[in-house]
C-alpha positions in Angstrom: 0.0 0.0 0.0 1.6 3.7 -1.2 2.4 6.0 1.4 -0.3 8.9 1.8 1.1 11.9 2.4 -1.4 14.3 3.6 -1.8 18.0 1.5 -1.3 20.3 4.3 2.0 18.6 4.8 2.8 19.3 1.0 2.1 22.8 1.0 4.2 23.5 4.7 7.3 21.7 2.9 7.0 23.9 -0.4 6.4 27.3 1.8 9.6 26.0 3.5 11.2 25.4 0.3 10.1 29.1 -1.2 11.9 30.7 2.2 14.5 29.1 1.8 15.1 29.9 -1.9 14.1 33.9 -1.4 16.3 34.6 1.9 19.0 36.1 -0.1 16.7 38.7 -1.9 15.1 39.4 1.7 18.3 40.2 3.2 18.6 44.4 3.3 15.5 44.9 1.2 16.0 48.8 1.7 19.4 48.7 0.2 17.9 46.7 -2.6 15.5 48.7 -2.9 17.9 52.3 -3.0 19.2 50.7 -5.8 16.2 49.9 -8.1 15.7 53.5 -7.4 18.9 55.0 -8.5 19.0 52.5 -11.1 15.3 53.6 -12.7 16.5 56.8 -12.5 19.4 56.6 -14.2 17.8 54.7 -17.0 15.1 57.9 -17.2 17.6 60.2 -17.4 19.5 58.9 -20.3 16.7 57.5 -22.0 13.9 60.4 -21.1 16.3 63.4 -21.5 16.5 66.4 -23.5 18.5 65.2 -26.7 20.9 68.1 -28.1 23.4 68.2 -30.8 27.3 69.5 -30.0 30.4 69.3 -31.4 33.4 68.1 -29.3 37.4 67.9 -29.7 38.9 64.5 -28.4 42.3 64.5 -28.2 44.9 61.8 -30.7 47.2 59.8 -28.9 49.5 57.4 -30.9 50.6 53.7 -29.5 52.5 50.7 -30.4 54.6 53.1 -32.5 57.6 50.3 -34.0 61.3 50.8 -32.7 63.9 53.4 -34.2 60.8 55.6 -36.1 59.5 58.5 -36.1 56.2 59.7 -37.1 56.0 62.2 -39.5 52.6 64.1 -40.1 52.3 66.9 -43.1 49.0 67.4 -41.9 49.6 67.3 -38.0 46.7 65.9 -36.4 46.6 66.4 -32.4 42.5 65.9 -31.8 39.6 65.7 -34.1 36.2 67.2 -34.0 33.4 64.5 -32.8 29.4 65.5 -33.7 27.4 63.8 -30.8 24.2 63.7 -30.2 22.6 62.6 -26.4 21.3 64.4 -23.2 22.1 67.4 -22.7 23.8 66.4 -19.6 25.6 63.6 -20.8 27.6 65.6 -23.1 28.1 68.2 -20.3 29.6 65.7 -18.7 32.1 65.1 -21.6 34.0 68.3 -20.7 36.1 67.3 -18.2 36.6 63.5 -18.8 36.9 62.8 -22.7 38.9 59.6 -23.4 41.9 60.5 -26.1 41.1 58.6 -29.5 43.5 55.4 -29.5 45.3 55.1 -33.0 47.4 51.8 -33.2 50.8 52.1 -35.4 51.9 48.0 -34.9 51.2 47.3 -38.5 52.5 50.5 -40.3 55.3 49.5 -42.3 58.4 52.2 -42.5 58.4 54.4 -45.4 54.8 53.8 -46.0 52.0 56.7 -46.5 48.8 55.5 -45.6 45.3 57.2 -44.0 44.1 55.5 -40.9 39.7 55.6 -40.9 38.6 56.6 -37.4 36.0 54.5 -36.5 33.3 54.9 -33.6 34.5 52.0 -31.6 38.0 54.2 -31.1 35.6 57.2 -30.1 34.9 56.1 -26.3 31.4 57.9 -24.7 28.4 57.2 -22.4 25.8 54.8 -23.3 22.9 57.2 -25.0 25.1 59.3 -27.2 25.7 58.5 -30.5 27.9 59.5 -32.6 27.1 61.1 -36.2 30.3 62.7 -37.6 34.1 62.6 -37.4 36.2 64.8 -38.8 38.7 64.0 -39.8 37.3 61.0 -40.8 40.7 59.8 -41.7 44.6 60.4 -40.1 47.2 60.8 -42.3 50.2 58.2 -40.9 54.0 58.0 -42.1 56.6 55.9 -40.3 60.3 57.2 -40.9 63.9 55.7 -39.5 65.4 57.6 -37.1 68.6 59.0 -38.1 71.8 61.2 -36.8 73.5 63.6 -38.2 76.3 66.0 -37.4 75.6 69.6 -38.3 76.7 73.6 -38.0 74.9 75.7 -35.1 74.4 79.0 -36.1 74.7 82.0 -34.0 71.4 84.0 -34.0 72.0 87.6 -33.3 69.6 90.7 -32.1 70.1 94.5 -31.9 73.4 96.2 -33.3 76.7 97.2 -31.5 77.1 100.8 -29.9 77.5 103.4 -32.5 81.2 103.2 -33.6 81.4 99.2 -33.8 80.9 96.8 -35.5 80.6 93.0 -34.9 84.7 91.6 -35.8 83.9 87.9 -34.9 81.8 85.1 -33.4 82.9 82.1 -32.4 80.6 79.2 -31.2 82.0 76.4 -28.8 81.7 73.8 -30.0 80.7 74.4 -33.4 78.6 71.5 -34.3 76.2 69.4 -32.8 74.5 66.2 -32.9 70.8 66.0 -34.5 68.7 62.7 -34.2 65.2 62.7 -36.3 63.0 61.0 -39.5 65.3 60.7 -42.1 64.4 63.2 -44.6 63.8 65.8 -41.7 67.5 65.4 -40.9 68.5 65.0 -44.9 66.9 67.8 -45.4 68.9 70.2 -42.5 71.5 72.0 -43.0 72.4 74.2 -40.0 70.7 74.7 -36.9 70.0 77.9 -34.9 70.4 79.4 -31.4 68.6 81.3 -29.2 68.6 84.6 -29.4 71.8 86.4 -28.6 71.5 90.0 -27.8 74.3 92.3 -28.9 72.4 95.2 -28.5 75.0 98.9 -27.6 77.9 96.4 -26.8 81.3 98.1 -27.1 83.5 95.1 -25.8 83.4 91.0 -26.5 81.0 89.4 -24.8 80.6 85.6 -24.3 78.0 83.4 -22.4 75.9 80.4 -23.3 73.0 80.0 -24.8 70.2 77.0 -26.2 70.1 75.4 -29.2 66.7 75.3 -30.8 65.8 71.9 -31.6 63.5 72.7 -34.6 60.4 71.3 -36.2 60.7 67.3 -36.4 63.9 67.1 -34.6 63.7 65.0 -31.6 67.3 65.6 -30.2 70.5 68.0 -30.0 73.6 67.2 -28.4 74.5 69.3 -26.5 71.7 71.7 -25.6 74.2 74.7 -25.4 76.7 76.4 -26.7 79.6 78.9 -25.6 79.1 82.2 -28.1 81.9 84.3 -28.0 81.9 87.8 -30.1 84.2 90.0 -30.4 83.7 93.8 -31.6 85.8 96.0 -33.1 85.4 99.7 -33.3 84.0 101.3 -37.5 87.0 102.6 -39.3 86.0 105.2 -42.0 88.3 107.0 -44.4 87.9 111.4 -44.6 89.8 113.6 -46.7 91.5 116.9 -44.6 91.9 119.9 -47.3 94.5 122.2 -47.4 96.6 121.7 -44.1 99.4 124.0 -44.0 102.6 122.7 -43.7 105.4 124.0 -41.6 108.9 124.4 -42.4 111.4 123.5 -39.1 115.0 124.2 -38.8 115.3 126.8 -41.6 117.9 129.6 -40.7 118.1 131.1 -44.3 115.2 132.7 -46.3 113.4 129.8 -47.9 110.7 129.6 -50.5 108.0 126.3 -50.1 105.8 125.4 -52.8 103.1 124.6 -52.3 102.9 125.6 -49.0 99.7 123.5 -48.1 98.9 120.0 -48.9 95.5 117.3 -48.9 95.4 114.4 -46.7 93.2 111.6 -46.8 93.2 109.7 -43.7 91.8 106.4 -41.9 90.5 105.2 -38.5 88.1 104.7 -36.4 84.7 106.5 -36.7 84.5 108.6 -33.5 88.2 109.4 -33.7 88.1 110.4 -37.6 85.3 112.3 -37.2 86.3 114.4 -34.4 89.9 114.6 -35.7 91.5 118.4 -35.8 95.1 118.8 -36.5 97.2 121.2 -34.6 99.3 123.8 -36.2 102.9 121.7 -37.3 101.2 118.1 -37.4 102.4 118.4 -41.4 105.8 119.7 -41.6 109.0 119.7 -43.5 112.5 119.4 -41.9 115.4 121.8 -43.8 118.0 121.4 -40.8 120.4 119.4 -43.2 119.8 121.2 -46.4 121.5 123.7 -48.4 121.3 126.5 -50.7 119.0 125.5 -53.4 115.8 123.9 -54.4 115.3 120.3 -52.9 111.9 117.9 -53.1 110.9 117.0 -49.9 108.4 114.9 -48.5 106.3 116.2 -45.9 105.8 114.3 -42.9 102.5 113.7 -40.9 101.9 113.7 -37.3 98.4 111.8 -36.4 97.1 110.7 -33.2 97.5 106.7 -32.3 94.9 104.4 -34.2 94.8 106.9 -37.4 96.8 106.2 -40.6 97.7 108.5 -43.4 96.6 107.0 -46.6 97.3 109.7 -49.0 98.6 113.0 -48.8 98.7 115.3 -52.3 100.7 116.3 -53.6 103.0 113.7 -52.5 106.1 115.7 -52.6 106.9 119.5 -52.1 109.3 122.2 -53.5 111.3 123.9 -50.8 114.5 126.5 -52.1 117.1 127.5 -49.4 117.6 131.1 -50.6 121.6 132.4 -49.7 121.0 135.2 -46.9 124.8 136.7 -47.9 123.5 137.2 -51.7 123.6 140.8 -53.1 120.6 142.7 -53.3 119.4 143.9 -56.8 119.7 147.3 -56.4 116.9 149.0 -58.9 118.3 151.3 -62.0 117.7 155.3 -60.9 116.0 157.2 -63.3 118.3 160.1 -65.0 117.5 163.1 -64.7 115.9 165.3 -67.7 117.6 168.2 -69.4 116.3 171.4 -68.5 115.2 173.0 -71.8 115.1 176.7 -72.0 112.4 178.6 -73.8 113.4 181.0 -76.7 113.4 184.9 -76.1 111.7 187.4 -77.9 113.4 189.9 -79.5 112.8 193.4 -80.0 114.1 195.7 -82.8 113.5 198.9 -83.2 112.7 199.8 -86.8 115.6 202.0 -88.6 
């Protein structure tokens, strides 16, 4: 004969079984319930929202880039413009955490030119936006071989010496530097420049250091600095001096100089040519160990230090030592006219 098993007993075992099986949901039912608030909430906010339209930069970063390249962009892409559309507050929320746009270089090939497609999936953003333009939609990619190079540095000066000089040289310690970059960046470059060095109313040499600018595409210099040294040197300028009389020394007889002034053309530096004035006797002629007669002499030329005489004219002078013992001409006197007497009347008486 089956065991009877009564129904009351049936239903107390399966109420049992039901308590048993629903503890875990009864366990901190306000919690529970807190969170099928927030969670309803949430799902009317996205979902319920004010839609809007905005435009949005996300910024490029590049990865996986292979070793010894260089990426070389003609058209330098640093963030492209995303069109999204979602609630309003959703895209607020954009502004201060906006994923960068992952671009994978693992399988560019060096040398090659090619246009990576930015696809939504690389776009990262909030469930309930969507995305409806990119742009660009594509990123222009080129791998290159890192090379090195040694090239010139070149001195890059500002402003002018003080008036009166002039830059003499410059001399960059050491002269050449290292470069490392994509190959036809560093092909392509020739020199590289400095900061700039101000010379501006210097009168003496100057030397300090100063930066090397790396440049567009180069991603190294060795070293970063350099020693400039310039030296400065004062303007010379040439200036003719007209008709400077010229002074006869050591002459005890009578003398005759011709001509007795002379031209001089000159050259020095610009403040001390400009200003120069000659004193009575800077040109002169020396007779102390000539005699009588007429003798070509050369006159000399007293200048202050730092000025040279280029050209004097005329180059060589006449100068006669007269004899102080010679006889004096004595002038021819006029003689003396004959007195002429005038004839007499005479008088006769008539016979």
């Amino acid at each position: 004969m089956a065991n009877f098993i009564p129904d009351w007993r049936l239903s107390t075992d399966a109420l049992r079984d039901w308590r048993r099986f629903t503890a875990p949901l009864r366990r901190n039912t306000l919690g529970k319930l807190f969170a099928l608030l927030v969670a309803f909430l949430m799902w009317f906010f996205v979902n319920a929202g004010k839609r809007e339209t905005q435009v949005l930069q996300f910024p490029v970063e590049f990865r996986n880039m292979p070793g010894n390249s260089a990426l070389v962009q003609r058209e330098r892409v640093d963030s492209i413009s995303v069109k999204l559309n979602g609630p309003g507050a959703l895209l607020a929320s954009l502004d201060g955490r906006r994923a960068p746009v992952i671009v994978d270089l693992s399988t560019i090939e060096l040398g090659s030119e090619v246009r990576l497609k930015v696809r939504d999936e690389m776009i990262r953003v909030p469930r309930g936006v969507r995305i409806l333009d990119v742009e660009p939609g594509r990123i222009p990619i080129r791998l290159e071989e890192i090379r090195q190079a040694t090239i010139p540095v070149r001195l890059v000066r500002v402003g002018e010496p003080a008036d009166g000089f002039k830059v003499d040289t410059v001399k960059l310690s050491p002269a050449n530097v290292v470069v490392s970059g994509p190959a036809s960046t560093i092909e392509a470059l020739q020199f590289v420049e400095t900061e700039p060095f101000e010379l501006a109313g210097i009168s003496a040499n100057v030397q300090r250091a100063v930066g090397v600018v790396r440049g567009e595409r180069v991603l190294s210099v060795t070293p970063e600095r350099v020693l400039a040294q310039v030296s400065v040197e004062p303007v010379r300028i040439t200036r003719d001096v007209k008709r400077v009389q010229v002074e006869v020394r050591n002459a005890d007889r009578p003398f005759q100089l011709r001509p007795a002034r002379v031209n001089l053309t000159v050259r020095g530096p610009q403040r001390q040519v400009q200003s120069l004035d000659l004193d009575p006797g800077s040109v002169y002629v020396d007779a102390a160990q000539l005699g009588v007669g007429e003798h070509m002499v050369e006159p000399e030329v007293v200048l202050p230090s730092g000025i040279e005489l280029v050209k004097r004219d005329p180059a060589s002078l006449s100068l006669e030592i007269m004899d102080k013992d010679r006889d004096k001409v004595e002038k021819p006197e006029k003689p003396e006219k004959p007195q002429t007497r005038s004839p007499e009347k005479k008088n006769g008486a008539r016979r």
